[in-house]
C-alpha positions in Angstrom: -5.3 3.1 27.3 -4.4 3.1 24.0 -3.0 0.6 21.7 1.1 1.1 21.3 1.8 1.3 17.4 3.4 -1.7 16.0 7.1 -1.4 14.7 7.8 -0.5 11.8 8.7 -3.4 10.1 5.2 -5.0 11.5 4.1 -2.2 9.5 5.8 -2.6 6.2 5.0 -6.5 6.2 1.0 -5.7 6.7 1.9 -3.9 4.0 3.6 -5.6 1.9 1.0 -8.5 2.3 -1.7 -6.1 1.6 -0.1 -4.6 -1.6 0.0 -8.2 -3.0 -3.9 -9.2 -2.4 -4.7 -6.0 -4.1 -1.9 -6.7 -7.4 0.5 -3.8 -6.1 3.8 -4.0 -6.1 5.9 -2.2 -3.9 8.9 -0.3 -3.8 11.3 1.6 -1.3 13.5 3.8 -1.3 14.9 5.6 2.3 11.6 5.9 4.5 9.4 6.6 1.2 7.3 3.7 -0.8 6.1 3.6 -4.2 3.2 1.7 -5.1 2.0 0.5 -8.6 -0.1 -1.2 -9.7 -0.7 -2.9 -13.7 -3.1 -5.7 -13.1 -6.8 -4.7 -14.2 -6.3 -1.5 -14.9 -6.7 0.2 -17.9 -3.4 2.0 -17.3 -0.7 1.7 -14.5 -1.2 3.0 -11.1 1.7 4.5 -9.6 1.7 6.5 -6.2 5.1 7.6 -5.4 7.2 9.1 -2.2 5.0 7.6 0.0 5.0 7.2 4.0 3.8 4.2 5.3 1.0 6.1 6.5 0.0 7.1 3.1 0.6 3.9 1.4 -1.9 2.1 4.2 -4.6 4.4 3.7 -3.9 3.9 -0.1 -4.1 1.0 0.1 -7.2 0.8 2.5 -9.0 2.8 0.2 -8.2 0.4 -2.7 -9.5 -2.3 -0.5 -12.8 -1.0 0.1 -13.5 -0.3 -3.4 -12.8 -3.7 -4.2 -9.9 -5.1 -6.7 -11.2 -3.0 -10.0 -10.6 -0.1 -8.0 -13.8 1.5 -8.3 
């Protein structure tokens, strides 16, 4: 059987938490997040319009690469 997805807000605060380990900061606006990040990086990252689907595997990707990104 498979697992039920957790609400939303579950969502956004795993999120949320996640953004801030790896020096985002994030934004919202409606259903659509914005995610940028300034910290060790030679210039800003910004992802815009974002669903929370996108921003976790954003920010899953960031997270496997490590904090520098790369």
């Amino acid at each position: 059987m498979p697992h039920p997805m957790p609400a939303n807000n579950e969502r956004e605060a795993h999120l949320r938490a996640l953004a801030d380990k790896l020096l985002f900061k994030v934004e919202q606006s409606g259903g659509r997040f914005t995610l940028t990040r300034t910290a060790d990086v030679s210039k800003p990252v910004r992802h815009e319009q974002l669903t929370i689907d996108q921003a976790e595997e954003l920010l899953g990707n960031w997270k496997l690469r490590g904090l520098g990104g790369g």
